[in-house]
Structures are given as C-alpha cells and as structure tokens.
C-alpha positions as semicolon CSV with decimal commas, in nm:
position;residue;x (nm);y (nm);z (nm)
1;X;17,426;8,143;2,113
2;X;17,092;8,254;1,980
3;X;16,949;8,444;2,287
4;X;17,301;8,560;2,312
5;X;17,217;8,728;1,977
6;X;16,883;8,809;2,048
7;X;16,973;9,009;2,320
8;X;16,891;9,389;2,316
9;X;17,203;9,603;2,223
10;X;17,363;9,806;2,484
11;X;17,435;10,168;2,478
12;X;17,837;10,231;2,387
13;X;17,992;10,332;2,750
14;X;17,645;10,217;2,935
15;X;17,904;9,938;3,044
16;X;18,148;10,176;3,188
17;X;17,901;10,456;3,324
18;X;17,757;10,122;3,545
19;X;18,093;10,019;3,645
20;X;18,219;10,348;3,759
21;X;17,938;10,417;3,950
22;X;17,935;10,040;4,134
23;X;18,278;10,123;4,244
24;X;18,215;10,473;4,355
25;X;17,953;10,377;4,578
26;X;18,121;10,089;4,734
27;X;18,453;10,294;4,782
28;X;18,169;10,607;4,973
29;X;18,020;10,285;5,202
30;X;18,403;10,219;5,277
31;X;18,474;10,549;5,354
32;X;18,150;10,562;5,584
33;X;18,259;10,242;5,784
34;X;18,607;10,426;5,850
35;X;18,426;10,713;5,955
36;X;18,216;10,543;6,197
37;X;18,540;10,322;6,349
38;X;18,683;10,654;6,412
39;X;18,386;10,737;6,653
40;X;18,361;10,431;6,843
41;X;18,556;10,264;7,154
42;X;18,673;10,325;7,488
43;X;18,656;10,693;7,397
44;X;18,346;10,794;7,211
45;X;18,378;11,034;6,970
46;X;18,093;11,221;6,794
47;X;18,059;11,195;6,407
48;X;18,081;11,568;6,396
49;X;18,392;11,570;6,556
50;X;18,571;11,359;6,354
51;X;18,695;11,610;6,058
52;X;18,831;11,834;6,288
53;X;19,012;11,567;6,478
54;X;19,141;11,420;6,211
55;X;19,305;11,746;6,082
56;X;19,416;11,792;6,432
57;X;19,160;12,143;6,566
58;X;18,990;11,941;6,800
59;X;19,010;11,893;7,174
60;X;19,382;11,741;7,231
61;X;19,292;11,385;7,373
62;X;19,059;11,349;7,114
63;X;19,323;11,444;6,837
64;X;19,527;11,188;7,014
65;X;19,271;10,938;6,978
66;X;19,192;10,969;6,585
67;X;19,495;11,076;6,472
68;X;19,724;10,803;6,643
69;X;19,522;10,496;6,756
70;X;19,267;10,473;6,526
71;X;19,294;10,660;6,159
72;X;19,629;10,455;6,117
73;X;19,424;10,153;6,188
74;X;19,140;10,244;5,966
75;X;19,401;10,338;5,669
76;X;19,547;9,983;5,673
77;X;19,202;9,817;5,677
78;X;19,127;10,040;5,353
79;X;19,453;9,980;5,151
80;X;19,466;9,629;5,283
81;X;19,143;9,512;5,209
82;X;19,148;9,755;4,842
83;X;19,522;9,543;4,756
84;X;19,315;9,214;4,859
85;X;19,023;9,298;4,658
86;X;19,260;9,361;4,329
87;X;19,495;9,084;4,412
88;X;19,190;8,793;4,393
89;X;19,005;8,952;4,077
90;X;19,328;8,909;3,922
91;X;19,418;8,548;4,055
92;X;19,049;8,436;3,938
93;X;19,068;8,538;3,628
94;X;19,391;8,489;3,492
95;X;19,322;8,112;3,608
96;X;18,942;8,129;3,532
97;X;18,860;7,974;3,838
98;X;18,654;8,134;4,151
99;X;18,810;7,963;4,373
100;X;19,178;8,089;4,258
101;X;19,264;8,350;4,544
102;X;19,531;8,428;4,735
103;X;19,411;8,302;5,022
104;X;19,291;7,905;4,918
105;X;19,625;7,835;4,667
106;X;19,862;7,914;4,947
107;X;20,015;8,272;4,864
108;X;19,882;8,370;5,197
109;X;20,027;8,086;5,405
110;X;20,359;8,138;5,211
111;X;20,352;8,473;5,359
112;X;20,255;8,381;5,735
113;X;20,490;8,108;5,729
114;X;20,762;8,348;5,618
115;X;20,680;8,636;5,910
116;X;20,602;8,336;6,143
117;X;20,983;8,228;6,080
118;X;21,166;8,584;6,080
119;X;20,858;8,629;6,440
120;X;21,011;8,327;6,616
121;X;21,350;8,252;6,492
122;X;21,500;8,620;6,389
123;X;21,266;8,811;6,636
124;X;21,144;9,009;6,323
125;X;20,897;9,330;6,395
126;X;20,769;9,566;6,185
127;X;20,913;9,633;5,830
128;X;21,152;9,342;5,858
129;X;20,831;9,088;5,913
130;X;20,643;9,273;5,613
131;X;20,966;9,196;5,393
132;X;20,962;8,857;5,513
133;X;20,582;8,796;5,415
134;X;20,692;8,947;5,056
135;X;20,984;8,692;5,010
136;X;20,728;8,430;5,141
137;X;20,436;8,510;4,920
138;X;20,706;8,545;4,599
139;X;20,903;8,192;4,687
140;X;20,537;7,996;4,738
141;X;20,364;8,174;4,413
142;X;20,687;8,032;4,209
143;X;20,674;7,716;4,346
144;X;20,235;7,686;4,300
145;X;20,270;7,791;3,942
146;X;20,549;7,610;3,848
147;X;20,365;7,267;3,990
148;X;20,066;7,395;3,802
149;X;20,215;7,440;3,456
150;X;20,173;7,168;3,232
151;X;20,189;7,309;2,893
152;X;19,924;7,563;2,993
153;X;19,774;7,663;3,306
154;X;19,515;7,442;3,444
155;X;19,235;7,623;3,641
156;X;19,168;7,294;3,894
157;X;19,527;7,207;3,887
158;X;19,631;7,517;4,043
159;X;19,379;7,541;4,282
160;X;19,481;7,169;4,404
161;X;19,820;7,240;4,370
162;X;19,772;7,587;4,575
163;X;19,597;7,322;4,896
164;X;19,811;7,150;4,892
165;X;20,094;7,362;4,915
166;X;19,907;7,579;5,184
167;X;19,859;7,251;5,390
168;X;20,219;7,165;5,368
169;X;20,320;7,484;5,474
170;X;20,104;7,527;5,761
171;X;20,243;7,204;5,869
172;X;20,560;7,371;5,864
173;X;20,438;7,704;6,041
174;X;20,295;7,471;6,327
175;X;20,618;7,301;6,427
176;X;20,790;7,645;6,386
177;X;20,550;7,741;6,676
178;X;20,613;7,428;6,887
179;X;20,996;7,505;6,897
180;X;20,914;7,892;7,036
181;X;20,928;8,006;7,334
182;X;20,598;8,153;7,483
183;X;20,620;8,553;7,419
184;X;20,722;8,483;7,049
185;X;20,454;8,197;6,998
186;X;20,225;8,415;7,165
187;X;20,289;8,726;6,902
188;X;20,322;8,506;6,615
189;X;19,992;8,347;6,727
190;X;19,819;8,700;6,738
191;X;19,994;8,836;6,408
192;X;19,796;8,464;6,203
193;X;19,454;8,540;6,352
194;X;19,489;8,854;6,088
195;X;19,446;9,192;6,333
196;X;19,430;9,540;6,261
197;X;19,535;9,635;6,632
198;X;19,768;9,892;6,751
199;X;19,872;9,947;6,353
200;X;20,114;10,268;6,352
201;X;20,154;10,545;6,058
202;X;20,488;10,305;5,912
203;X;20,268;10,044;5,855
204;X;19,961;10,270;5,701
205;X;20,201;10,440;5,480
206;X;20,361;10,176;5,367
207;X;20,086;9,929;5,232
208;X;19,871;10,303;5,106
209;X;20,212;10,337;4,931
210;X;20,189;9,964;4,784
211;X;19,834;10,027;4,689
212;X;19,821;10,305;4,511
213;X;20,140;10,190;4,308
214;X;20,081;9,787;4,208
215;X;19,647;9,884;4,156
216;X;19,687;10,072;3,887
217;X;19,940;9,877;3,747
218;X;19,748;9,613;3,716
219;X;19,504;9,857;3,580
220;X;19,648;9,930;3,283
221;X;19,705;9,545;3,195
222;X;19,394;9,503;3,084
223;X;19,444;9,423;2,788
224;X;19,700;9,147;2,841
225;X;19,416;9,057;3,147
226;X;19,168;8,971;2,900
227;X;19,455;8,792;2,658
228;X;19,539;8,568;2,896
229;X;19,133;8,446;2,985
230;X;19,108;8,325;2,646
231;X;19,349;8,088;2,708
232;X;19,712;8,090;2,597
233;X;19,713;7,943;2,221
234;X;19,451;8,217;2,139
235;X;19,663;8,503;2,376
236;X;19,972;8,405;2,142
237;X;19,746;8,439;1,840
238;X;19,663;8,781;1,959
239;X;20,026;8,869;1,943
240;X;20,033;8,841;2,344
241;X;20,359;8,740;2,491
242;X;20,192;8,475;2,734
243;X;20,446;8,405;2,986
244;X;20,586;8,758;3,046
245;X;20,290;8,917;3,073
246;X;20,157;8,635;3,334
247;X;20,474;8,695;3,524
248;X;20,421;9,073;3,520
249;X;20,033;8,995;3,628
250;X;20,060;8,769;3,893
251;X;20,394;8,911;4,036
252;X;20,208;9,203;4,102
253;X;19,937;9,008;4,268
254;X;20,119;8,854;4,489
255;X;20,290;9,148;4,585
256;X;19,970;9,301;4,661
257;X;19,856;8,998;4,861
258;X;20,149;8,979;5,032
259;X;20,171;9,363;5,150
260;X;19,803;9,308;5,293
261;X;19,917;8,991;5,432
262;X;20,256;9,119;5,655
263;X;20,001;9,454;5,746
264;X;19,675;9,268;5,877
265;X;19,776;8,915;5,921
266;X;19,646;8,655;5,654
267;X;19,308;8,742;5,684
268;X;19,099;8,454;5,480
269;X;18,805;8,529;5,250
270;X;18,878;8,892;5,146
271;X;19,019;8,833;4,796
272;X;18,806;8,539;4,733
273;X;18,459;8,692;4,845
274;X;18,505;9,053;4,714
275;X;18,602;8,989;4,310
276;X;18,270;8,806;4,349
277;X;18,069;9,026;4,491
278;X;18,216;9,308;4,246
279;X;18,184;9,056;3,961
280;X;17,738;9,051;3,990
281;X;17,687;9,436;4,041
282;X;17,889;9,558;3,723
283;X;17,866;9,422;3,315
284;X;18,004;9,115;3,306
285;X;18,244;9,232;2,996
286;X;18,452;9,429;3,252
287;X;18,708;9,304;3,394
288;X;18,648;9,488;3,787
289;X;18,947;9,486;3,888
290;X;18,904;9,849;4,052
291;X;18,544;9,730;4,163
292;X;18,714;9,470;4,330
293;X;18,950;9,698;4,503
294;X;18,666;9,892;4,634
295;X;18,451;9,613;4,754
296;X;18,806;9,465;4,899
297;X;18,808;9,772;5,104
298;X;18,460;9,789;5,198
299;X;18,485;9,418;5,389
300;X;18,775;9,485;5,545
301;X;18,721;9,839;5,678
302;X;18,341;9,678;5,775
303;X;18,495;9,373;5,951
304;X;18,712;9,584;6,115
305;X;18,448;9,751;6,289
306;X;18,209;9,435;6,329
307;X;18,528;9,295;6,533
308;X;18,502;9,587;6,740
309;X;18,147;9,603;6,835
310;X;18,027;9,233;6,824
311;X;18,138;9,183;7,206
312;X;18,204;9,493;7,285
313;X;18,430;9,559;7,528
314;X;18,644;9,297;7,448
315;X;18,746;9,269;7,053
316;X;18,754;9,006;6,818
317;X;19,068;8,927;6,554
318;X;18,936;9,091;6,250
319;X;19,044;8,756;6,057
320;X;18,787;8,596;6,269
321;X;18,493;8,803;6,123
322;X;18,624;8,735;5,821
323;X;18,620;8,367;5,859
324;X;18,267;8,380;5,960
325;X;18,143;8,560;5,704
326;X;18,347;8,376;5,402
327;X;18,320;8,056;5,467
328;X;17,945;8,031;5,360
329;X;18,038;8,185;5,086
330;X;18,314;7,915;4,978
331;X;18,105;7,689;5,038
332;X;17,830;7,838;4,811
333;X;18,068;7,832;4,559
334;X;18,176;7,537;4,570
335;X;17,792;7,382;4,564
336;X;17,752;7,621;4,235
337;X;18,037;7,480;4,085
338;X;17,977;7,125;4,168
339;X;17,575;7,160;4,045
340;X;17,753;7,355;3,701
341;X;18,006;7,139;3,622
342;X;18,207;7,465;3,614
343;X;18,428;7,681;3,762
344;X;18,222;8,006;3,792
C-alpha cells in the first residue's frame, strides 16, 4: 500500500492513449501476417500484387487464387482468432483466474463434441455444424457454471469444474468416433485438429458478422466487467445486478468462443495466451478486452501462416501450431501461480 501511494501520478488519458496504440499496432502486425498468407503457396504471389487481386484487376488465376482460396481463409483466422482473443479476457476476468478460458473449462470441447455429434450421426456440414458447436458451447457453459456456483463464483472451482467437464466430454466425443464409419471419423477427425483449410466466403462472413456484433458488446459492459472483479457482495453494493449482468457477459463469451470454435476447429491456447499477452503491454487499470481481440487475431492469422510454411509443401493443422506454442505458456502459468500462491 505505501509504494502503491508513492507512486508517481499518471497523466489523465496517458492510460488510454497507451492502450489504443498497443491494440493498433497489434491489429497492423495482424493485418501484415494476412497480407503475407495471401502471397504464399503453391502459387506465389508478389506482395505488390496483392491489392489489386484482392479487388479483383489482376491477372484472372491470380484473382482466383486471393479472392477464393485464400482471403476467405485469412478472414476467418482474423475474426476467429479477434472473437477468441475477447472471449478469454472476458472468461479471466470475470472469474479472476488466468487460467479461466474457453479452451481449459470445457466451452470448447462442449462445442467439438456438439459438431462431432451433428459430423457423425446427422452428417452435419457447414452452417448446420456451426449451430451445433453454438448449442454445444451454450448447454456445457450452463452446466460449468452452475457446478461452479456456490453462493459466489469460485475462481479454482470453476476452473476444476471446467476439467473436468472437458475430460468427460471428450470421453464422450471419443466413443462417438469409435461408432463412425471411416469418411465421417475421418472429417470429424480433421474438423478437432482446429484447421483453417478450404474455408469459403459463408463461413468468413458469418463469424466477421459474429465478431463485429458480440465485441463490442462486450465493449460497452465495462462497467458491469469491472463490477463483477470486485467480487459479487461489493458488485451488489455498487448497485450491479450480479447475476444478469454475468449471464449477459459470459453468454456473449461463449457465443464468441463458440463461433470461432464451429469456424476453425477448437483450436487450444488462443483465448488463454492472448488476454495475457494483451494484459503486460497496456495499464493494468484497463480492462483489454479490444487489446485482446487484436492480439487474438494476431496468433491466429500468424499460426495460420507458420502452419503453412513450417514443412512446406505439406501443411500442418493450424491447432497444432497452436498447441506448440501454448502449452509452454500454460505451463508458465501455472509455475507463476503455484510460486504466488495466486491466480495471476
């Protein structure tokens, strides 16, 4: 408390010129990684190029190329990632706990064993397996909160409660798998590795669409945001209404997680690793929810192209590059919060 109040005074809006810039310039290094996946493959394509393929004056195959194979691609790895980004941030701190994302208390495997079922048993494709990951998502949130709950919300509870729920459920997506036949284990297989491949315009619009609805939505709870991190008795002192404003939060959330999800697979470590990164290059008073977003679509859209290039020709599952990259970082945070006695 006393080098708290020692500490030099900040300039009003300092806070805010800082944030908006973080989040500018990790939205730009997106934007540069999608620039540079729309260049590279079978089909080179020079930088230059690109802006006139991509508004369709360029040689034919080459508008082909851009405008059909690979911008829709490089669209759902931005909105995807941006929706992941934005749907951890919020997760971690409405629980106050790092380790409180989609991904590790089971939203994610509520969605893939949703699609998995409508993959295998109702031959779902496209917008019905994207519905199907929402319903998912929804049904499992419900049921991880309501174990949670115990006259408040617990920050370890629900991240033991979320394990355990995501281990139960991939028990149940693995026998789903054993009773399919081989084409539909085979594309259910592909769709849990999390992949960006041979995404079309429906599926680009659609989760751009979800994006640019449900972030600023969440946006403009911030208020309620920073309510609910002072825990509930002092939210309700504050005049918040605790459980509806939760519900509004984390519905959103999880509809953000889950529209990522059904797009690019459950791809792990996203909405864990990005609110984190986001979290130590802006003031700690803001919330960074939109430098979350930003950063969410800066690992994606850079995984994307890592998954690519790695082993060129052949490609790697852009969940796998994920995986690689975030599990050192769970782990990191785990040591932290072990050595802290916190959580983060």
């Amino acid at each position: 408390m006393i080098a708290r109040s020692q500490a030099p005074a900040r300039r009003p809006g300092s806070a805010s010129v800082r944030t908006v810039l973080v989040t500018g310039l990790l939205a730009l290094t997106a934007l540069a990684a999608v620039v540079v996946t729309l260049t590279v493959g079978d089909f080179p394509i020079a930088i230059a190029d690109v802006p006139a393929a991509v508004l369709g004056d360029g040689p034919p195959r080459s508008v082909y190329v851009v405008q059909e194979l690979r911008l829709p691609r490089a669209i759902c790895g931005l909105a995807a990632g941006a929706a992941l980004g934005a749907s951890g941030c919020v997760f971690q701190r409405v629980a106050g706990n790092v380790l409180a994302s989609p991904d590790v208390i089971g939203i994610n495997a509520g969605a893939a064993t949703a699609a998995v079922i409508g993959i295998v048993w109702f031959r779902a494709t496209g917008v019905a397996i994207s519905l199907a990951a929402l319903a998912g998502a929804l049904v499992c949130a419900v049921l991880v909160y309501g174990l949670a709950y115990r006259r408040g919300l617990s920050p370890y509870r629900l991240v033991l409660v979320g394990i355990g729920v995501a281990a139960a459920l991939g028990s149940v997506t693995s026998y789903v798998l054993t009773r399919a036949d081989l084409y539909d284990a085979r594309a259910a297989e592909i769709w849990l590795t999390g992949s960006l491949v041979s995404r079309d315009w429906t599926q680009a619009w659609s989760i751009t669409v979800v994006a640019a609805v449900l972030i600023p939505l969440l946006a403009t709870q911030n208020r309620q945001l920073r309510s609910l991190e002072l825990g509930d008795d002092l939210a309700r002192l504050q005049g918040t209404r605790v459980e509806a404003a939760r519900a509004v939060i984390l519905v959103t959330a999880v509809a953000l997680a889950a529209a990522a999800t059904a797009v690019a697979g459950p791809v792990a470590f996203v909405a864990l690793v990005a609110p984190q990164i986001a979290r130590r290059l802006i003031d700690p008073r803001h919330l960074g929810l939109l430098p979350s977003a930003a950063c969410g679509a800066l690992l994606l859209s850079a995984a994307d192209l890592a998954a690519r290039r790695v082993i060129a020709p052949l490609e790697l599952p852009v969940g796998v590059v994920t995986a690689v990259l975030g599990a050192p970082v769970l782990l990191a945070l785990l040591v932290r919060a072990n050595r802290t006695g916190a959580t983060g």
